[in-house]
VOBAPA-140755 format. One record per residue (C-alpha): residue number from 1; x, y, z; chain. Coordinates in steps of 0.2 Angstrom, whole numbers. Example, Ala and Ser with C-alpha at 12.3 -4.5 7.8 and 13.67 -1.06 7.14 Angstrom:
<sites>
+-----+-------+-------+-------+-------+
:  nr :    xx :    yy :    zz : kette :
+-----+-------+-------+-------+-------+
:   1 :    62 :   -22 :    39 :     A :
:   2 :    68 :    -5 :    36 :     A :
+-----+-------+-------+-------+-------+
</sites>
This chain:
<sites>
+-----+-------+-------+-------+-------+
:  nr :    xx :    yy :    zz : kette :
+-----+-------+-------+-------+-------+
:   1 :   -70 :    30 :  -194 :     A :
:   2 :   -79 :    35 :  -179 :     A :
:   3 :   -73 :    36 :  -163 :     A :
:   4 :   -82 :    32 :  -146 :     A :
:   5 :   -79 :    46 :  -132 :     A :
:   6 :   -63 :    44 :  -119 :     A :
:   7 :   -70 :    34 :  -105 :     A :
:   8 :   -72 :    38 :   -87 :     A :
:   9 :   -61 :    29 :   -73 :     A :
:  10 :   -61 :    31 :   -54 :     A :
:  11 :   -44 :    33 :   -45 :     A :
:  12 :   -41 :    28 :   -29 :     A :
:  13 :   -33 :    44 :   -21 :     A :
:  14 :   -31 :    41 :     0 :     A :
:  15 :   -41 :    31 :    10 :     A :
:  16 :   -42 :    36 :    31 :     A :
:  17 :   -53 :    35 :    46 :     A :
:  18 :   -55 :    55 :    44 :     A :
:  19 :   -55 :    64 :    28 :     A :
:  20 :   -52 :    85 :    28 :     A :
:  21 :   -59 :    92 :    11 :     A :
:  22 :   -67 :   105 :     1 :     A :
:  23 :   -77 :   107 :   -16 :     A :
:  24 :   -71 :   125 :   -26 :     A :
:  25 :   -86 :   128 :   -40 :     A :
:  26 :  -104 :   119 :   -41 :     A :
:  27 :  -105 :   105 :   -34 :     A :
:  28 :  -122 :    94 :   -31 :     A :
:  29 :  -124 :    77 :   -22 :     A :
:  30 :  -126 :    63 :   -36 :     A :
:  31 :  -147 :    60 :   -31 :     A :
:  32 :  -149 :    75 :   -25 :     A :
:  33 :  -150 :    94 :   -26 :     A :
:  34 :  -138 :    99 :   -11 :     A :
:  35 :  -123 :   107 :   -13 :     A :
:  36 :  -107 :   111 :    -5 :     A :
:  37 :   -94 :   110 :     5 :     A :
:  38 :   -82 :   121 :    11 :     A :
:  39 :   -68 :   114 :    21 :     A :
:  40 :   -80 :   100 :    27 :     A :
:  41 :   -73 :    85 :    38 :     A :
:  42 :   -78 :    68 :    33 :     A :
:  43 :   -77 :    54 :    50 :     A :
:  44 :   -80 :    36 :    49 :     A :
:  45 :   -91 :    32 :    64 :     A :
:  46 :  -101 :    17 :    69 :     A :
:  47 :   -97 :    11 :    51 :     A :
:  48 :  -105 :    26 :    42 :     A :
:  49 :   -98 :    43 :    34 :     A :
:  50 :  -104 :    59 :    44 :     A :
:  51 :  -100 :    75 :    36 :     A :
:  52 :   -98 :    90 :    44 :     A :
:  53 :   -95 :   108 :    37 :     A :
:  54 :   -96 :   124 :    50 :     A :
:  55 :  -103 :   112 :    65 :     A :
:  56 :  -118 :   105 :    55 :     A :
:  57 :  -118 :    84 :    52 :     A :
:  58 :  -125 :    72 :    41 :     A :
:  59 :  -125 :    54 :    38 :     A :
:  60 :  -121 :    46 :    20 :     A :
:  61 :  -121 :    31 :    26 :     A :
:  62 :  -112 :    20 :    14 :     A :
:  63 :  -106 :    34 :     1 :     A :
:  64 :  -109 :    48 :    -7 :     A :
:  65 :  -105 :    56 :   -22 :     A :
:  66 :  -100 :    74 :   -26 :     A :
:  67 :  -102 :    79 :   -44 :     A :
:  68 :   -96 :    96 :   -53 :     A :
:  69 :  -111 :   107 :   -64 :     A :
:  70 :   -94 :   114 :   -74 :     A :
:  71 :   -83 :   100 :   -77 :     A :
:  72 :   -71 :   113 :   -83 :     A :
:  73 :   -71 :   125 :   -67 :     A :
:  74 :   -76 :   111 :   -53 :     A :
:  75 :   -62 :   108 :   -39 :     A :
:  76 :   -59 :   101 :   -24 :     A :
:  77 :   -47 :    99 :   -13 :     A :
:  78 :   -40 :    85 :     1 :     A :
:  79 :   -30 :    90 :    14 :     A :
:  80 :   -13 :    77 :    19 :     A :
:  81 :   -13 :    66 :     6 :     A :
:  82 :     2 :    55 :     8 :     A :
:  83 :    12 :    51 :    -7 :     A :
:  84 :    28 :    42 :   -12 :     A :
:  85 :    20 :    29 :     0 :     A :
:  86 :    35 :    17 :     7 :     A :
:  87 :    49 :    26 :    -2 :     A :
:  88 :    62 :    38 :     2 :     A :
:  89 :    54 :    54 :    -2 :     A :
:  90 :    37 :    51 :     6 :     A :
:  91 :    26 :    66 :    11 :     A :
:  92 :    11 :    76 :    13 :     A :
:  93 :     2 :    88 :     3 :     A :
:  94 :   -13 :    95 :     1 :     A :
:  95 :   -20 :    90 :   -17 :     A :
:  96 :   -31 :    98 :   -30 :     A :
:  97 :   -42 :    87 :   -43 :     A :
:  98 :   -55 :    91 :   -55 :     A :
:  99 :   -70 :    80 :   -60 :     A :
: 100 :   -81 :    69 :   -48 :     A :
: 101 :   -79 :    67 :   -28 :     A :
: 102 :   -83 :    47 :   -20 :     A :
: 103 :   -81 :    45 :    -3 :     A :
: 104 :   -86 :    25 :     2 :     A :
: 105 :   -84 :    16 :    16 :     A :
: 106 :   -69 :     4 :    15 :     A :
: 107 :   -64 :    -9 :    31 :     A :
: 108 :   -61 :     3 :    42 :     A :
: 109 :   -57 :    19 :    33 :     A :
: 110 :   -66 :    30 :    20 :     A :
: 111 :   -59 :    26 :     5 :     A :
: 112 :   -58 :    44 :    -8 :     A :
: 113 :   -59 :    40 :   -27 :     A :
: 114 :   -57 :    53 :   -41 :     A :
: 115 :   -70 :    50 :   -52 :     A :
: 116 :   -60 :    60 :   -72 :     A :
: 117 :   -59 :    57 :   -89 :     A :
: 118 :   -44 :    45 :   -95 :     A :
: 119 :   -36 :    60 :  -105 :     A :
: 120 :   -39 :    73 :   -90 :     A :
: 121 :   -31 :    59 :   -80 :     A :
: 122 :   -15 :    57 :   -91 :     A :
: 123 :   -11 :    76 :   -93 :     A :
: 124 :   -12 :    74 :   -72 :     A :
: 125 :     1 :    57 :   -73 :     A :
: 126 :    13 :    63 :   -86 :     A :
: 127 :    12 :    80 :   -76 :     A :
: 128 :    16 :    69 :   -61 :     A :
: 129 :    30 :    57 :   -69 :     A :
: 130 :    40 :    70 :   -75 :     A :
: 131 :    42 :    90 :   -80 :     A :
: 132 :    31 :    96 :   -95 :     A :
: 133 :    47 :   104 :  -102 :     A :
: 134 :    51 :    86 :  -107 :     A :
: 135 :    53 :    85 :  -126 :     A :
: 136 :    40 :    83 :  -137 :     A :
: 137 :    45 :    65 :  -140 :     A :
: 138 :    46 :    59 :  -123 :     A :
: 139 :    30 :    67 :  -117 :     A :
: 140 :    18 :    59 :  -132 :     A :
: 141 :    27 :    41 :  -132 :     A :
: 142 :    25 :    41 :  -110 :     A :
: 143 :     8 :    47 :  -114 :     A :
: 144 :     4 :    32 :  -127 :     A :
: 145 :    11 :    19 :  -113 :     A :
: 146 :     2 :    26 :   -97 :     A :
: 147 :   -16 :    25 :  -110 :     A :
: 148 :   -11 :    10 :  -114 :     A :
: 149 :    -6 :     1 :   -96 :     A :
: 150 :   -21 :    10 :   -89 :     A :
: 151 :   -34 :     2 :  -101 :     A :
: 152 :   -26 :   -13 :  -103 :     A :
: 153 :   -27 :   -14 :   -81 :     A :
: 154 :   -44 :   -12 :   -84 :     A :
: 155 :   -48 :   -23 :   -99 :     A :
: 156 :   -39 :   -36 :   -87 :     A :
: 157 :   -49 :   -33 :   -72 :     A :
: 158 :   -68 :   -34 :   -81 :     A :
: 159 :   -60 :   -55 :   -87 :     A :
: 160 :   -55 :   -57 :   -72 :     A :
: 161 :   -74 :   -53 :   -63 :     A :
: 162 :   -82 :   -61 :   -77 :     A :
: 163 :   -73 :   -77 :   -75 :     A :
: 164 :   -74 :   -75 :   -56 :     A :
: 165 :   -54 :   -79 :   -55 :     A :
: 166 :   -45 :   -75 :   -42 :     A :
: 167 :   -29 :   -67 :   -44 :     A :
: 168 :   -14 :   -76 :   -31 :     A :
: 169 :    -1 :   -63 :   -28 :     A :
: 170 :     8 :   -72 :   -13 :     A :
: 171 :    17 :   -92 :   -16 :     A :
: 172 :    20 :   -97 :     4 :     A :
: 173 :    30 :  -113 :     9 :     A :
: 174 :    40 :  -117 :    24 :     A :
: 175 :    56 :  -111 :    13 :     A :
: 176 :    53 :   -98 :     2 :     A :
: 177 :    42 :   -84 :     3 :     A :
: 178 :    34 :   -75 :   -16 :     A :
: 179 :    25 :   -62 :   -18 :     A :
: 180 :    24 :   -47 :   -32 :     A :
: 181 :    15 :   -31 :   -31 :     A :
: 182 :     3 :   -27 :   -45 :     A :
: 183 :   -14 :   -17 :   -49 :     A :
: 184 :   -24 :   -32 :   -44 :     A :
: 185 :   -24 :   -24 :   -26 :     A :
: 186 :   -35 :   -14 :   -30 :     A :
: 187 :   -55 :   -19 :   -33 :     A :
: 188 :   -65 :    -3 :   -27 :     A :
: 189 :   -57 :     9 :   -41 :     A :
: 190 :   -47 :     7 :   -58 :     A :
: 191 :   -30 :    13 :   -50 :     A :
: 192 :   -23 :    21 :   -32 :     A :
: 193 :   -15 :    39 :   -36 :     A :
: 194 :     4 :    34 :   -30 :     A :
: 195 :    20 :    26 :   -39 :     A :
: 196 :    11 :     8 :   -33 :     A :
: 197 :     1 :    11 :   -51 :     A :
: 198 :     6 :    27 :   -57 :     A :
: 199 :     8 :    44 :   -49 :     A :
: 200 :    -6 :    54 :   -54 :     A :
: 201 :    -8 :    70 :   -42 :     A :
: 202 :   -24 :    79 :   -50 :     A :
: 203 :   -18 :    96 :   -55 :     A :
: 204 :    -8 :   100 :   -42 :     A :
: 205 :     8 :    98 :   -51 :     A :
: 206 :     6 :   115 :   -65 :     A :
: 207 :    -2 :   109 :   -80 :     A :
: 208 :    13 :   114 :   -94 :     A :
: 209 :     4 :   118 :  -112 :     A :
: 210 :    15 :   105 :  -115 :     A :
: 211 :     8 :    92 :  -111 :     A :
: 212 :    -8 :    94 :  -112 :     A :
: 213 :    -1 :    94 :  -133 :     A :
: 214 :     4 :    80 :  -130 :     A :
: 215 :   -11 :    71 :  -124 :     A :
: 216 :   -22 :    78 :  -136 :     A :
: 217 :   -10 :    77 :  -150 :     A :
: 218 :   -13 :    56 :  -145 :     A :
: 219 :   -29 :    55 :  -138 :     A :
: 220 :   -34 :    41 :  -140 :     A :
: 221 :   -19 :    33 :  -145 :     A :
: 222 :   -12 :    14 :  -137 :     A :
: 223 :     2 :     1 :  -140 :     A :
: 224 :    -6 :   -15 :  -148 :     A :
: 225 :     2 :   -32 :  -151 :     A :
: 226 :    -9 :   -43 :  -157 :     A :
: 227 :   -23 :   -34 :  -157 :     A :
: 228 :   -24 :   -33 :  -140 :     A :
: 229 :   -18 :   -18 :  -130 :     A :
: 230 :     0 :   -19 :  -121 :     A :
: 231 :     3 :   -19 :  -102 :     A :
: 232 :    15 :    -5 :  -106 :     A :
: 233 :    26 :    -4 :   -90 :     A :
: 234 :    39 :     8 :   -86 :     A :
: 235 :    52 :    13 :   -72 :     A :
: 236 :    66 :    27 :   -69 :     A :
: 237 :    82 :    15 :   -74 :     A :
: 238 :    84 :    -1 :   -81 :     A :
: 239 :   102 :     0 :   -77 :     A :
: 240 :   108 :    -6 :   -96 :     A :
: 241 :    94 :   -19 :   -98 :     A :
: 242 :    75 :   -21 :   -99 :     A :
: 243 :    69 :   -33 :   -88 :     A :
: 244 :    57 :   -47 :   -93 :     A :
: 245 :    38 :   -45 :   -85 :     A :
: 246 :    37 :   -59 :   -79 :     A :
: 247 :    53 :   -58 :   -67 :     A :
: 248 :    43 :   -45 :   -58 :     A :
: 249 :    26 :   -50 :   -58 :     A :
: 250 :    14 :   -64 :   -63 :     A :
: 251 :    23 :   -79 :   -71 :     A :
: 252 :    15 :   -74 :   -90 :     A :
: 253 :    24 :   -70 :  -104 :     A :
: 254 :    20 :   -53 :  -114 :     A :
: 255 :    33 :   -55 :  -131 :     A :
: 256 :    34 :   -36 :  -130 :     A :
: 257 :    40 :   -37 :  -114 :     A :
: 258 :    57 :   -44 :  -116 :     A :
: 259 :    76 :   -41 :  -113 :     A :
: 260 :    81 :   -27 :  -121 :     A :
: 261 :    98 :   -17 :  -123 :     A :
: 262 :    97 :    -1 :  -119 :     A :
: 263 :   107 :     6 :  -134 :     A :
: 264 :   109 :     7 :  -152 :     A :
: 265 :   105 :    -7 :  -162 :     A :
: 266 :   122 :    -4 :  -169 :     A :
: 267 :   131 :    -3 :  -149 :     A :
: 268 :   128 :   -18 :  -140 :     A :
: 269 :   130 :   -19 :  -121 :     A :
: 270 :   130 :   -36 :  -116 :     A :
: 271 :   125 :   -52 :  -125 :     A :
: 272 :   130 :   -61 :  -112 :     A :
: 273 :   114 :   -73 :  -101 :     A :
: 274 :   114 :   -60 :   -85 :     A :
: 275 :   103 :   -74 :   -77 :     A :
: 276 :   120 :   -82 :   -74 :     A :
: 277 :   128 :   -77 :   -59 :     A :
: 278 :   148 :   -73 :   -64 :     A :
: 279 :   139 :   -62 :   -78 :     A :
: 280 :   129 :   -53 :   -70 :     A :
: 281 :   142 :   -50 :   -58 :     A :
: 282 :   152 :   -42 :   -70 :     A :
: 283 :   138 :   -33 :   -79 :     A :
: 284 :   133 :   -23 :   -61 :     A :
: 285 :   149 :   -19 :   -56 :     A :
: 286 :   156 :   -12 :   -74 :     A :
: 287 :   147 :     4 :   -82 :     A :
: 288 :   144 :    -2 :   -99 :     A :
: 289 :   139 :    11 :  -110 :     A :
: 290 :   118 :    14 :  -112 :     A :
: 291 :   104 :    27 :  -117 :     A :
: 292 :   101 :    29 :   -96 :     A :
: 293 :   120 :    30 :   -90 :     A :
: 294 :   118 :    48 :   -91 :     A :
: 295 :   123 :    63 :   -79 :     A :
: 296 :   117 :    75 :   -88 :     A :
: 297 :   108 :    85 :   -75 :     A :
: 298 :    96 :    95 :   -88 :     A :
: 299 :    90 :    76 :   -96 :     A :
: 300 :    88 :    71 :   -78 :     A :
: 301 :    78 :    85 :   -74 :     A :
: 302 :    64 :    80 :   -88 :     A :
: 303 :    62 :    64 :   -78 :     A :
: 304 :    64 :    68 :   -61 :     A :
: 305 :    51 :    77 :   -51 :     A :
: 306 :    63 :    89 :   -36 :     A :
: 307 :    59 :    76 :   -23 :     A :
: 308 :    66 :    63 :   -36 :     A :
: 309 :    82 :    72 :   -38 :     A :
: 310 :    88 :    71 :   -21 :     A :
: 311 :    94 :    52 :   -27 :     A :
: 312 :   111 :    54 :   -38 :     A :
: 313 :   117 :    38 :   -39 :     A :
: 314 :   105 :    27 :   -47 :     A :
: 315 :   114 :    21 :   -64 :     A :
: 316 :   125 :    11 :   -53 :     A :
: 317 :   124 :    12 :   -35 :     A :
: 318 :   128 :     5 :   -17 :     A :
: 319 :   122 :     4 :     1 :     A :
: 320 :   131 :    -3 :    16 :     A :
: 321 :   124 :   -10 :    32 :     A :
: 322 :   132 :   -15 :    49 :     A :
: 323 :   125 :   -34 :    53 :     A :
: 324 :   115 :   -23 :    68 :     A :
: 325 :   107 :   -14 :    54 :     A :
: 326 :   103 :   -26 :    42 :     A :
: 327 :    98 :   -39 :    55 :     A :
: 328 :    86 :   -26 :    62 :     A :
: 329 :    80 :   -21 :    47 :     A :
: 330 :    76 :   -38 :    40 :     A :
: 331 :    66 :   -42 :    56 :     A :
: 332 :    57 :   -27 :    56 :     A :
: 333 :    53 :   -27 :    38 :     A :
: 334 :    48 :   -46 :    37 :     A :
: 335 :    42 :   -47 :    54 :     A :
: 336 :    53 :   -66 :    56 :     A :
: 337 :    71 :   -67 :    69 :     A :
: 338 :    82 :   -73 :    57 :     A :
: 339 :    96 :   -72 :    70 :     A :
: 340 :   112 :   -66 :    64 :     A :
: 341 :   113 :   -62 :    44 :     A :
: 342 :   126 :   -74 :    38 :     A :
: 343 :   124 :   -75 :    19 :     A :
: 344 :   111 :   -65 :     6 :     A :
: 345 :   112 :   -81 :    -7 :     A :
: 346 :   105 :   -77 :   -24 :     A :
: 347 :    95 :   -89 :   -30 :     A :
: 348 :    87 :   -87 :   -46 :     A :
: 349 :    91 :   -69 :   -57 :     A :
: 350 :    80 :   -61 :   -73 :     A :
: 351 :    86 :   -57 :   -90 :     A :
: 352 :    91 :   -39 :   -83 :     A :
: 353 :   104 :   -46 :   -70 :     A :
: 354 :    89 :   -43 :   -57 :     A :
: 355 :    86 :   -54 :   -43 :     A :
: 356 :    70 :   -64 :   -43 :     A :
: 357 :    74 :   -76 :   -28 :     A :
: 358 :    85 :   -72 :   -15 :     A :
: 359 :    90 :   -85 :    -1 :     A :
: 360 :    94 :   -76 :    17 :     A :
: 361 :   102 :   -86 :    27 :     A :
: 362 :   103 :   -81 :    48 :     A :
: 363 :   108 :   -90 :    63 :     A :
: 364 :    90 :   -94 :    68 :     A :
: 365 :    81 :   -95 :    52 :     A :
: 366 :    85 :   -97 :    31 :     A :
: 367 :    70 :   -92 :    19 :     A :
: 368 :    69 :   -88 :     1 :     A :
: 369 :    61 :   -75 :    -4 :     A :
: 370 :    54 :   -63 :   -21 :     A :
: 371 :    50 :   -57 :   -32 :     A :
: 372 :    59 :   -40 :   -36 :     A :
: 373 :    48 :   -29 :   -25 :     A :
: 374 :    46 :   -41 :   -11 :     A :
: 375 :    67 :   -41 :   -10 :     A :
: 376 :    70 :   -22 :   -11 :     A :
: 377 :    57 :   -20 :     1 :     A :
: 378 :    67 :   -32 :    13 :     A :
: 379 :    82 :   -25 :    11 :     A :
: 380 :    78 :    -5 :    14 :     A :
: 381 :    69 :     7 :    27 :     A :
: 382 :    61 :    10 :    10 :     A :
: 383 :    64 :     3 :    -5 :     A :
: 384 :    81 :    -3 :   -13 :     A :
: 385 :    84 :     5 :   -30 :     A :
: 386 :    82 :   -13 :   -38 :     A :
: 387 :    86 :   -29 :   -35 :     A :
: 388 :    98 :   -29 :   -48 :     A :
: 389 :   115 :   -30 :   -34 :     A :
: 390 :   128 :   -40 :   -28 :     A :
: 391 :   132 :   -44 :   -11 :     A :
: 392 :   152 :   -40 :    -4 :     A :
: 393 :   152 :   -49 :    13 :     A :
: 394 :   166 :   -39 :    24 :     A :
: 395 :   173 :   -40 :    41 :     A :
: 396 :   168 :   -58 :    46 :     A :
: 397 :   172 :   -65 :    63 :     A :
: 398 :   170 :   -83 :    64 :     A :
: 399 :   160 :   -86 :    49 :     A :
: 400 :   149 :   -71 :    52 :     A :
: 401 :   148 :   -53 :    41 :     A :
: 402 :   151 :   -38 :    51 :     A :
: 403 :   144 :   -28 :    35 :     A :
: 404 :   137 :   -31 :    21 :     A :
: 405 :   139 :   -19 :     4 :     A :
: 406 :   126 :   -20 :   -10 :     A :
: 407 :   131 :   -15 :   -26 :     A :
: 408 :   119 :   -10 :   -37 :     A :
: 409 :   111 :    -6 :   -54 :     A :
: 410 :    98 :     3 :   -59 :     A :
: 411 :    82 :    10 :   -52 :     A :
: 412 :    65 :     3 :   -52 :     A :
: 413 :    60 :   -16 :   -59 :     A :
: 414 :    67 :   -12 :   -76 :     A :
: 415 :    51 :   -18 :   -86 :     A :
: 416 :    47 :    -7 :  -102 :     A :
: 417 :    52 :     9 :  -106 :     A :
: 418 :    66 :    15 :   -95 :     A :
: 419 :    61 :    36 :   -90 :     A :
: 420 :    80 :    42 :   -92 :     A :
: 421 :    87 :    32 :  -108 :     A :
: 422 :    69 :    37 :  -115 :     A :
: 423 :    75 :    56 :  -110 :     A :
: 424 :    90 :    53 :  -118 :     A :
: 425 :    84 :    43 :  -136 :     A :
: 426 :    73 :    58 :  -136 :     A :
: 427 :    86 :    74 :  -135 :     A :
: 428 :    97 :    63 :  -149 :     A :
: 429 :    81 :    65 :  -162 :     A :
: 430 :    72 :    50 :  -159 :     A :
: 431 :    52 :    52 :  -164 :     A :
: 432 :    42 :    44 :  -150 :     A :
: 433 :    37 :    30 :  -161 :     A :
: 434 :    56 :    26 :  -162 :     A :
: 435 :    56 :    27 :  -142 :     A :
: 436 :    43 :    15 :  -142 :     A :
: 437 :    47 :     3 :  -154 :     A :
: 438 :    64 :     3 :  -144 :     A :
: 439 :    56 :    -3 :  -129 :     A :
: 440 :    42 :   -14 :  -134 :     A :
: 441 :    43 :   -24 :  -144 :     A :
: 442 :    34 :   -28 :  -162 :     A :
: 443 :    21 :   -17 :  -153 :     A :
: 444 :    12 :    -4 :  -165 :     A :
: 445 :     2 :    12 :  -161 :     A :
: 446 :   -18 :    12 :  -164 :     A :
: 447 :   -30 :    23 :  -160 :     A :
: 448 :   -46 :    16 :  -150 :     A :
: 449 :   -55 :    32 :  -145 :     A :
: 450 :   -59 :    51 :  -150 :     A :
+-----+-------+-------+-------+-------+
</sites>
């Protein structure tokens, strides 16, 4: 059978009123037979980019693209690119990429898009999402699920335009508050470069011979259920159980997204219906045996990038707020004076023990509000581990908390392939094919593409 080539797709890297960069190799402007620029400076002014490189200008007015003569030895770097945005290890760094340079006007910044082959991008992202001195195993089947969520993103976006459907991220009443975080965002390039889609950081992160076997070893190469490719998810931690999809994101059902135990076939960890409260309780606060309850500090590093490993505690876990801190935080996060926090009610919890609604009640103001994202983000300077927790209400004084613990499981929403027990099912000789067939369910590998 013959294959077509590996497709192009534009990623969506930092967008900024000014934008510091340079081009390393041959570059010419798409159109035209201009070249350059060394440490140039791209500015937003009057609604149009004006570039300028050693005190000379020019106007590109809309956009303008920058495309390498060498695929193979064309670079270019931005300067400050923030990443881990929102989270608890957010930085800058300066950036190196290969491929195509876009700069376009976007509201009221300039929008940088990365314009790379899908298997140049995937060497980049696994690079990204964990150590190339992962094994073998682990490195080909995260390879096979980032392909696959990527295409499948992209399958999804051209229905949606040619349907011309709008995609509703946000349900709003008077009492409850539902929103969930997904791709659709996006509608100027496939994907943005941070841990919002997946963390792709060009080839700044050292390429390991590794991986780039393991990409080519796959290329090519998705998960399919029912002929149509999976919208492979993954996080750090599940925690013990795989989350459902559609406890985190749009209320559709993917049968290879379902509840899973992570263990053995043969070692159950919990049958019981985590959606009910008493049993979720239980399940957090035990330590049940499970592929990703592991401390084993040289699995952990196959997963977890140095900035990553600064967090611990994340099989089980717990944070403690004063009712100063957690008041402030839920006004300053939400922007709504709830008052006084008296209660963090759960509402409604997934098939992982997750919360999908949570009820806060204050002295001025009670609201519902989810999905899993939306609740971490509430409930954190940056973002809980999960929403997978238990509230301990302690030192109350005439019916109102002085503290608040949250006892936790997990890291991440839980959906698909969990990094660590994937780590950990890989260093006990599991194949990747075993990993994924773990993880998603009834899904098969197929090859689309050379």
């Amino acid at each position: 059978m013959r294959f077509e080539p590996a497709p192009n797709i534009e990623i969506g890297i930092v967008k900024a009123e000014r934008i510091r960069f340079s081009l390393e190799g041959d570059y010419l402007i798409r159109g035209k037979e201009e070249s350059g620029y060394d440490n140039a400076e791209a500015n937003l002014i009057e609604g149009r980019i004006v570039i300028t490189q050693k005190e000379e200008c020019f106007d590109v007015e809309n956009s303008v693209i920058f495309d390498p003569t060498d695929t193979a030895t064309g670079r270019f770097v931005i300067r400050d690119v923030v990443i881990g945005i929102g989270f608890h290890w957010e930085q800058k760094e300066d950036q190196e990429f290969q491929g195509a340079l876009k700069l376009m006007v976007s509201g009221n910044g300039i929008q940088v898009v990365n314009i790379i082959s899908v298997e140049d991008y995937l060497i980049s992202v696994i690079s990204s999402e964990m150590r190339g001195d992962s094994s073998p195993a682990l490195l080909k089947a995260h390879t096979i699920i980032s392909r696959s969520w990527l295409l499948a993103q992209i399958e999804k976006q051209d229905a949606l335009v040619a349907k011309e459907t709008s995609y509703e991220l946000i349900h709003e009443t008077e009492d409850e508050y539902i929103r969930w975080y997904d791709r659709e965002d996006h509608d100027e390039f496939h994907v943005c470069a941070d841990d919002h889609c997946q963390r792709y950081q060009g080839i700044t992160r050292a390429h390991n011979p590794e991986v780039v076997k393991a990409v080519t070893e796959t290329a090519g190469e998705v998960l399919v259920y029912d002929g149509k490719i999976c919208d492979a998810r993954f996080s750090k931690c599940c925690g013990g159980v795989v989350e459902k999809f559609e406890y985190c994101w749009e209320p559709v059902s993917h049968p290879y997204l379902q509840r899973v135990d992570d263990n053995p076939e043969s070692v159950r960890i919990n049958r019981e219906d985590l959606k009910i409260e008493s049993n979720a309780v239980r399940f957090i606060e035990g330590a049940p045996e499970a592929f990703c309850n592991t401390s084993d500090a040289s699995l952990l590093r196959q997963v977890l990038n140095d900035y990553d490993q600064s967090s611990k505690d994340f099989y089980r876990w717990k944070v403690t707020y004063s009712q100063a801190e957690l008041s402030a935080l839920i006004h300053e996060k939400s922007g709504i004076d709830f008052g006084q926090i008296i209660d963090l009610v759960p509402v409604e919890r997934g098939e992982s023990g997750r919360l999908v609604k949570l009820k806060i009640i204050g002295s001025g103001k009670s609201l519902t509000i989810g999905k899993e994202l939306e609740i971490r983000r509430w409930l954190s300077s940056s973002h809980l581990y999960s929403s997978a927790f238990v509230v301990e209400k302690q030192k109350i004084d005439h019916g109102i908390p002085g503290q608040f613990t949250l006892h936790g499981a997990g890291w991440g929403h839980g959906v698909g392939l969990c990094q660590i027990g994937a780590a950990v099912m890989a260093s006990r000789g599991y194949a990747h094919e075993g990993i994924l067939s773990h993880y998603f369910i009834d899904a098969t590998i197929e090859k689309r593409y050379e």
